[in-house]
KOLLO-274991 format. One record per residue (C-alpha): residue number from 1; residue in three letters; z, x, y. Coordinates in nm, 4 decimals. Example, Ala and Ser with C-alpha at 12.3 -4.5 7.8 and 13.67 -1.06 7.14 Angstrom:
BEGIN
num / residu / zz / xx / yy
1 / ALA / 0.7800 / 1.2300 / -0.4500
2 / SER / 0.7140 / 1.3670 / -0.1060
//
This chain:
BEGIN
num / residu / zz / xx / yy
1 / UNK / 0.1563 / 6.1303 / 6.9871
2 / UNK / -0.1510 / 6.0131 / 7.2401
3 / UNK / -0.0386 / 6.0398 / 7.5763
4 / UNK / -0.1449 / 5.6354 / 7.6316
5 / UNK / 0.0123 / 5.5967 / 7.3014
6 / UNK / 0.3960 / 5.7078 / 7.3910
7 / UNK / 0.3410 / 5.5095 / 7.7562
8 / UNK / 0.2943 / 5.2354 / 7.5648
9 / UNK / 0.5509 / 5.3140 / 7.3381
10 / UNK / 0.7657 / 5.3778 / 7.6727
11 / UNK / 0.6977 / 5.0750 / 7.8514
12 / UNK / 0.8223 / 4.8697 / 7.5493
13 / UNK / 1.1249 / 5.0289 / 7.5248
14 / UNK / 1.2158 / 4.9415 / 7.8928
15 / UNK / 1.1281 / 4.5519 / 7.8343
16 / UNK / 1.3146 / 4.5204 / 7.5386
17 / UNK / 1.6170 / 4.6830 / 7.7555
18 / UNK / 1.5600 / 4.4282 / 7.9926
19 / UNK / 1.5559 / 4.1373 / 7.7235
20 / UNK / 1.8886 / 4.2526 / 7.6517
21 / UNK / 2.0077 / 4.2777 / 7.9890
22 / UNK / 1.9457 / 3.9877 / 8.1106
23 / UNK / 2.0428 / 3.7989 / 7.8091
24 / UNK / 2.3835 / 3.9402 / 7.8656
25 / UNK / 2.3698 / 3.8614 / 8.1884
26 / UNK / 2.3123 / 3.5123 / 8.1477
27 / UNK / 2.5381 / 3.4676 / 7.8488
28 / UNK / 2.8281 / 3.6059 / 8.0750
29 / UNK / 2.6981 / 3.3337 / 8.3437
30 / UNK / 2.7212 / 3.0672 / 8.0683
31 / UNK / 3.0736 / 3.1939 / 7.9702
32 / UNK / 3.1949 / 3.1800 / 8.3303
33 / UNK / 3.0169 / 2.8440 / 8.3684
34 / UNK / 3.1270 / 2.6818 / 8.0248
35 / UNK / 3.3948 / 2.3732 / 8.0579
36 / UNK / 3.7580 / 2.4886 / 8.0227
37 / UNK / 3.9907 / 2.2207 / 7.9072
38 / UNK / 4.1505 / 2.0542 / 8.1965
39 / UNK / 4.3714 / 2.2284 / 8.4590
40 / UNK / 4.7233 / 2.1704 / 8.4381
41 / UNK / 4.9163 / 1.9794 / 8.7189
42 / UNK / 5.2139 / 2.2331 / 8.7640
43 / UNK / 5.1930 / 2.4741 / 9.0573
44 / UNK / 5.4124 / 2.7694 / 9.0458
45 / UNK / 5.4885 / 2.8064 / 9.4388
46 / UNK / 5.5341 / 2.4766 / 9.5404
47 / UNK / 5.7474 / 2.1527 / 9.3897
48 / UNK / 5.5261 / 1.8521 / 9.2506
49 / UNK / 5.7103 / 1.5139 / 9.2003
50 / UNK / 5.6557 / 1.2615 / 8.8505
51 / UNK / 5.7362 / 0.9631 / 8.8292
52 / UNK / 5.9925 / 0.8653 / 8.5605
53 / UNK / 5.8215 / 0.5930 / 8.3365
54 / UNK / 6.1218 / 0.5654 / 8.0756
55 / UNK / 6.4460 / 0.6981 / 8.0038
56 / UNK / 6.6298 / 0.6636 / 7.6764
57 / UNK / 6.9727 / 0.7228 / 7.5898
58 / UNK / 6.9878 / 0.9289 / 7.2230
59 / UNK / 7.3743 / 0.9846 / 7.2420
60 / UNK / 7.6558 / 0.9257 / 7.5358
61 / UNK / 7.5352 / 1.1901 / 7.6636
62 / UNK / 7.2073 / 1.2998 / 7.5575
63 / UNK / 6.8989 / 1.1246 / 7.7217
64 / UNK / 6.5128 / 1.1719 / 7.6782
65 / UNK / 6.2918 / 1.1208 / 7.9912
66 / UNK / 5.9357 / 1.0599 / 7.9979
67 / UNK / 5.7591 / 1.1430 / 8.3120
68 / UNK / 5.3960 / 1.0434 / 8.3743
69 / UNK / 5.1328 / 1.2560 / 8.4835
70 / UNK / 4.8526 / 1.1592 / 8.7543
71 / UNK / 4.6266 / 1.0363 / 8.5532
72 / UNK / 4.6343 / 0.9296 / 8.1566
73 / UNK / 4.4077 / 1.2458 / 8.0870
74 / UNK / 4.6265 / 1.4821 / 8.2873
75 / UNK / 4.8160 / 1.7896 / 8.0557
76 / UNK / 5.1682 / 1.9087 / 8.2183
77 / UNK / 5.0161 / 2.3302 / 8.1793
78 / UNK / 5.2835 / 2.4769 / 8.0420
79 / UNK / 5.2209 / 2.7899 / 7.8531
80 / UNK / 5.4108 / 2.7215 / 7.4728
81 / UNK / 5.7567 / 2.9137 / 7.5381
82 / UNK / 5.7748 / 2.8895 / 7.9280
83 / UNK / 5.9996 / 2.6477 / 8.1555
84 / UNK / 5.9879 / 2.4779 / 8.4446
85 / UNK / 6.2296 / 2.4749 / 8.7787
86 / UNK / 6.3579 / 2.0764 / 8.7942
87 / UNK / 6.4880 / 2.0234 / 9.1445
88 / UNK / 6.7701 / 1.7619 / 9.2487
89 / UNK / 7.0953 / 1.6761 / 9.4111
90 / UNK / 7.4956 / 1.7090 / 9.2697
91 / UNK / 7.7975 / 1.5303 / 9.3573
92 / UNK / 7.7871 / 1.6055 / 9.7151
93 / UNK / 7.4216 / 1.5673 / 9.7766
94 / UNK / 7.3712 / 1.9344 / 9.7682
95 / UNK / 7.0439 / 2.0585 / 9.6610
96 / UNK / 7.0199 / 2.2340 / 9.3094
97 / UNK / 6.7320 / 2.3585 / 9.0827
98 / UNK / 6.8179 / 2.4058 / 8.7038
99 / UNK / 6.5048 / 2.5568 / 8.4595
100 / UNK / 6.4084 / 2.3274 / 8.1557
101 / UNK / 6.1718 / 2.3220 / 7.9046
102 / UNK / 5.9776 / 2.0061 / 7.7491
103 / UNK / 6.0114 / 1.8621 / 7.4174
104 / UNK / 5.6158 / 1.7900 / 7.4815
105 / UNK / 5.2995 / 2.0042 / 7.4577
106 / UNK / 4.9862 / 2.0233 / 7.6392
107 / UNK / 4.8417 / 1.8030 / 7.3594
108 / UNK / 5.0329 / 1.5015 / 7.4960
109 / UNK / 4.8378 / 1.4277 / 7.7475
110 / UNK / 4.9398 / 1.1707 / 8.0525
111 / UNK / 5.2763 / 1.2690 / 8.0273
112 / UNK / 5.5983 / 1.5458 / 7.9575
113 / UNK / 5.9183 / 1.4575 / 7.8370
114 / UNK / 6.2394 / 1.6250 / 7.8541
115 / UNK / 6.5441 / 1.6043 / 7.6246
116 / UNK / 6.8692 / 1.6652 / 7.8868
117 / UNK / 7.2456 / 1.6635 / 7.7840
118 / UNK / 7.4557 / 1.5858 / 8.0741
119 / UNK / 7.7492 / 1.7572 / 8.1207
120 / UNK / 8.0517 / 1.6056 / 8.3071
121 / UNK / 8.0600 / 1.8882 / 8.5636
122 / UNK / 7.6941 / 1.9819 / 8.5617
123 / UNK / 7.5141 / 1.9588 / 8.9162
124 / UNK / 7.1208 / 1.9031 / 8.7455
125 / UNK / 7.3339 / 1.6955 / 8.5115
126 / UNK / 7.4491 / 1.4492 / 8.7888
127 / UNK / 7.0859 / 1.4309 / 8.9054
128 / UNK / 6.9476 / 1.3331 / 8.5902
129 / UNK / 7.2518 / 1.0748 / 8.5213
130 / UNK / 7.1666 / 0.8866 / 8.8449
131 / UNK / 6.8107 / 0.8899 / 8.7757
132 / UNK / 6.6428 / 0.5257 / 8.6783
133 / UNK / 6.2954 / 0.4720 / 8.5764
134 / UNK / 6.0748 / 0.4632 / 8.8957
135 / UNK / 6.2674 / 0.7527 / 9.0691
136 / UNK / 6.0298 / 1.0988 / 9.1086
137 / UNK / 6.1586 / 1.4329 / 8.9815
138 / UNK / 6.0381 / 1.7785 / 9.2005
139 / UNK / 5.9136 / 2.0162 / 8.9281
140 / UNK / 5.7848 / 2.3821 / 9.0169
141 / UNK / 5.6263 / 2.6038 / 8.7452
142 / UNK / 5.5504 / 2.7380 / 8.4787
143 / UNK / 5.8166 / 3.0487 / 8.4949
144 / UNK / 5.8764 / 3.2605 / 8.2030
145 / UNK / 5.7930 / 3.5745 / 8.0947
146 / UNK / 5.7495 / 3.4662 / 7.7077
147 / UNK / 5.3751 / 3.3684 / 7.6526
148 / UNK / 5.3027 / 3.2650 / 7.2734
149 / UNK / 4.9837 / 3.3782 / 7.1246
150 / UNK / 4.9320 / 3.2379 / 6.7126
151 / UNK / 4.9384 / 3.4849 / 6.4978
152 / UNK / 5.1593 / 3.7698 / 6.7532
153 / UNK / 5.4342 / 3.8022 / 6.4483
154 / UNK / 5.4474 / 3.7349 / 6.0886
155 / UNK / 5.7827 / 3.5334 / 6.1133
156 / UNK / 6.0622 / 3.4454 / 6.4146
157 / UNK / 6.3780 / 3.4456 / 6.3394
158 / UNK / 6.5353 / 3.1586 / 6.6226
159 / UNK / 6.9308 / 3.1735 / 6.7638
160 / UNK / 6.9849 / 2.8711 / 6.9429
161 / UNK / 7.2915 / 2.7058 / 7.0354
162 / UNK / 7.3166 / 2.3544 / 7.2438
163 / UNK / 7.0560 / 2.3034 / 7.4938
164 / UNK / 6.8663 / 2.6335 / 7.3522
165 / UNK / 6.7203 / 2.3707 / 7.0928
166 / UNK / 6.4583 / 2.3014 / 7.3784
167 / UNK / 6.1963 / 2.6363 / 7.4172
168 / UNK / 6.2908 / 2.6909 / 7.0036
169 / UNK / 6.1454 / 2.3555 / 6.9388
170 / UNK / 5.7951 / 2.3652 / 7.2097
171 / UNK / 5.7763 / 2.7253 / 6.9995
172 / UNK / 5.8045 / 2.6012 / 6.6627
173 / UNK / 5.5829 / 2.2627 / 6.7560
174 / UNK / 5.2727 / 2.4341 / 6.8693
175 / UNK / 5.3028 / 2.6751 / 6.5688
176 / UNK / 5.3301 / 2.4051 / 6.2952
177 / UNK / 5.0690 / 2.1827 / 6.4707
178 / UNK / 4.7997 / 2.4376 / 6.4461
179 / UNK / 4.7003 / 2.4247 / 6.0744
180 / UNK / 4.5701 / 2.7786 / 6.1169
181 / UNK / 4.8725 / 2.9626 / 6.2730
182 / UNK / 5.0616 / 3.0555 / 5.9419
183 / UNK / 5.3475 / 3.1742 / 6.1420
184 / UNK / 5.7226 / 3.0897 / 5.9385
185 / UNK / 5.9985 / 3.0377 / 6.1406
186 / UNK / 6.3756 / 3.0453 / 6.0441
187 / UNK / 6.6101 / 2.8869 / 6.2723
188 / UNK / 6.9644 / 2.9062 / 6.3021
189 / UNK / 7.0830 / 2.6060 / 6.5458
190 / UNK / 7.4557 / 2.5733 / 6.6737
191 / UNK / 7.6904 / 2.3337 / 6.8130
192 / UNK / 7.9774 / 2.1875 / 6.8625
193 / UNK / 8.0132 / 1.8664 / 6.6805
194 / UNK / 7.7149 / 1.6897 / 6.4295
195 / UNK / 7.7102 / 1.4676 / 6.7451
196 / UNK / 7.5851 / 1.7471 / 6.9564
197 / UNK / 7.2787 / 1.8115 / 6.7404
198 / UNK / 6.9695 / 1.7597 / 6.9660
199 / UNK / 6.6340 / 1.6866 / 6.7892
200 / UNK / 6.7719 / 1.6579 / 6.5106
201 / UNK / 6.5404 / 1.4200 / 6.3302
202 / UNK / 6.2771 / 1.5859 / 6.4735
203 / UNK / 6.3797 / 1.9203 / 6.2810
204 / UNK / 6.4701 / 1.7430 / 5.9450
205 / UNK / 6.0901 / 1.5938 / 5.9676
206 / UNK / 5.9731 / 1.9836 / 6.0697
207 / UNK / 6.1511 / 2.1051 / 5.7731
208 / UNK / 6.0515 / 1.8224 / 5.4972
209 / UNK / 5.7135 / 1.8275 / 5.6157
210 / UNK / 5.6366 / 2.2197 / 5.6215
211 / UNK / 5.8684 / 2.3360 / 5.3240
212 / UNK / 5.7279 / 2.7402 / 5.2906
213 / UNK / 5.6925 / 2.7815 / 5.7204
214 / UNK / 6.0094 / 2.5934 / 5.8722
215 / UNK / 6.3657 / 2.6634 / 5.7560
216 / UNK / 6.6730 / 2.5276 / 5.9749
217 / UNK / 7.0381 / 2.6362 / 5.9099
218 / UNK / 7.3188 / 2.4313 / 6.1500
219 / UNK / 7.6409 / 2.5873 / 6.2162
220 / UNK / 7.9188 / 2.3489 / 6.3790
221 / UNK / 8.2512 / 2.4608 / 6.5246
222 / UNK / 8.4021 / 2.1041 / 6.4461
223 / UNK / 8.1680 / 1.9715 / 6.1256
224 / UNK / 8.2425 / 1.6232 / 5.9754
225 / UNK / 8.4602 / 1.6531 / 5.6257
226 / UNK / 8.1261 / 1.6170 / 5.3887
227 / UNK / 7.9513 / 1.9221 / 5.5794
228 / UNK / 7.6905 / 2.1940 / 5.3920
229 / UNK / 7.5629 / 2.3749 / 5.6781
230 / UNK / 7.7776 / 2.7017 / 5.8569
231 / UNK / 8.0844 / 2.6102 / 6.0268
232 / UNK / 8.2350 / 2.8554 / 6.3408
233 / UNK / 8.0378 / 3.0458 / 6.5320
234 / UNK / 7.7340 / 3.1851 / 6.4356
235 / UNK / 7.7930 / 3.5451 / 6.2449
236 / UNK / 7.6259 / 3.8746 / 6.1429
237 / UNK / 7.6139 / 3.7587 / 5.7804
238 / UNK / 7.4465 / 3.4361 / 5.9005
239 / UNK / 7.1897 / 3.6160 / 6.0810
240 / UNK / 7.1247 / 3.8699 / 5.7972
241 / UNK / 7.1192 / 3.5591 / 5.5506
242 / UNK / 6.8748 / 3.3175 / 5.7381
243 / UNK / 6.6462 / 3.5287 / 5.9656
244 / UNK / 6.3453 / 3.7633 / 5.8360
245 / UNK / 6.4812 / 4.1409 / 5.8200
246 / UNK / 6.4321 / 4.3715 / 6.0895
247 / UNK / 6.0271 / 4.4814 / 6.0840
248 / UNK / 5.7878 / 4.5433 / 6.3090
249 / UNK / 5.5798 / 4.2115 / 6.2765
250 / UNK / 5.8856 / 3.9745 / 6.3041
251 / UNK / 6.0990 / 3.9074 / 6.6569
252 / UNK / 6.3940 / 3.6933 / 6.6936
253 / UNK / 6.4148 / 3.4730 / 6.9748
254 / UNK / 6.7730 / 3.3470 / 7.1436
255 / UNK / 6.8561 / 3.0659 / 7.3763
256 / UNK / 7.2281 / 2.9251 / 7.4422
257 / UNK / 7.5230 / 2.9869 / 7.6594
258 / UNK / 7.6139 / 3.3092 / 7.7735
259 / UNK / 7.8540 / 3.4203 / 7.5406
260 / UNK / 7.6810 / 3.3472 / 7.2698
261 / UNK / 7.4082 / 3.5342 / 7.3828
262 / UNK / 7.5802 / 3.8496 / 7.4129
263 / UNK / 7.7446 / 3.7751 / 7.0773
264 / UNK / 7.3998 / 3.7654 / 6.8561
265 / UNK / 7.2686 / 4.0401 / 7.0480
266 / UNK / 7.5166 / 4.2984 / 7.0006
267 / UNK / 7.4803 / 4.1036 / 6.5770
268 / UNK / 7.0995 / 4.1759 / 6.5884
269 / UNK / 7.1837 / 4.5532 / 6.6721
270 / UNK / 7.4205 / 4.6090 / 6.4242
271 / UNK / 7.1815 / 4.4762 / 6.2130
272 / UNK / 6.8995 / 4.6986 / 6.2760
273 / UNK / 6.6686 / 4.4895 / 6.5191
274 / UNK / 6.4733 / 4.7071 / 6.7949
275 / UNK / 6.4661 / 4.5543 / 7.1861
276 / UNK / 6.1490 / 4.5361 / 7.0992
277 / UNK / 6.2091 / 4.2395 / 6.7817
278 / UNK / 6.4684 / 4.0656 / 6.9988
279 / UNK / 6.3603 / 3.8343 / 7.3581
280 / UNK / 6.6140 / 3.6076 / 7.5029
281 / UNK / 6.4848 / 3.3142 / 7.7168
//
């Protein structure tokens, strides 16, 4: 090749690097300059109050509260599967925090809504029993070390048992409200009495309305007499029966009281399920 000819050759070479430099360069400038939805309004070091806009009572126990959000545009930021620290005051005026987790995603915007069952001797319960609409409730957050991704498992498998409804449900929400996470979910939900049965409606409706993705099995300790669900305590059989098998793509999730806890992980072991397929909230 002519000397002039492979300069020119040369020199060509070094602006059509450049072209492509500093089109990446300003695509990553557009990226870090492109609109992000909006930020959330929790902040994980200090407490933010909301105002309470409207309770209702779903049982004698059992109340939903909406809280509003600053402005009607305004989205709680709550990654799906994390909780928040409530803040309030017992009995005896003593300060106590208690972690919850909203019924509501990110896609009800202007406001967050929790589902709380009161216990007689609960401390956050007495808080939340005293509370009327136009009282403010301290909320700190998100906390959580379960971040949901669509599409990070082929199936869950879901232990929950009273309150443990709450996470279970934001989890399964989010996945059957985006039409292209094909994520199925099995859950196994215990309680009590059919009175105890939290969401209920809204996991009938979940289960009618996505047939092949959402499966719910209720166990009761104390069922009514006409009763076709499980009835006790939630066993190994029941696990092997209505979660997906142990594999690497699946995980099983589990939320309730303590004892229960320990009782469906030392099931999922005997069964075959890694640490790795099992998280407890």
């Amino acid at each position: 090749m002519e000397p002039l000819q492979s300069h020119r050759v040369e020199m060509l070479s070094i602006a059509v690097a450049l072209v492509a430099v500093g089109a990446g360069t300003a695509y990553y400038f557009y990226l870090q300059r492109k609109p992000k939805g909006p930020k959330g309004c929790l902040d994980a070091d200090n407490f933010k109050e909301f105002l309470l806009v409207k309770r209702t009572l779903l049982s004698h126990n059992v109340a939903k509260f909406r809280f509003a959000l600053p402005t009607p545009t305004s989205v709680l930021g709550l990654p799906i599967g994390q909780h928040m620290s409530c803040r309030g005051k017992d009995s005896v005026g003593q300060e106590v925090t208690k972690p919850y987790t909203p019924t509501t995603l990110d896609s009800d915007v202007g406001y967050f809504e929790l589902v709380i069952k009161m216990y007689p001797q609960g401390r956050m319960s007495h808080h939340f029993r005293e509370m009327r609409e136009g009282d403010y409730l301290a909320v700190k957050g998100p906390k959580g070390r379960f971040k949901y991704q669509p599409g990070q498992v082929r199936a869950f498998g879901m232990l929950a048992g009273g309150t443990g409804i709450t996470p279970m449900f934001q989890v399964a929400r989010a996945i059957l409200e985006n039409p292209h996470d094909e994520t199925k979910i099995h859950l196994i939900y215990a309680n009590v009495t059919y009175e105890d049965i939290l969401l209920k409606e809204e996991l009938d409706n979940f289960a009618r309305s996505f047939p092949d993705q959402f499966h719910v099995y209720y166990v009761l300790n104390q069922p009514p007499e006409i009763w076709d669900g499980g009835v006790g305590y939630v066993s190994k059989e029941m696990v092997q029966i209505h979660c997906p098998a142990p594999a690497s793509d699946i995980q099983i999730l589990m939320c309730g009281p303590p004892p229960m806890n320990k009782a469906m992980a030392a099931h999922l072991n005997e069964l075959g399920y890694t640490p790795e397929m099992q998280f407890k909230f």
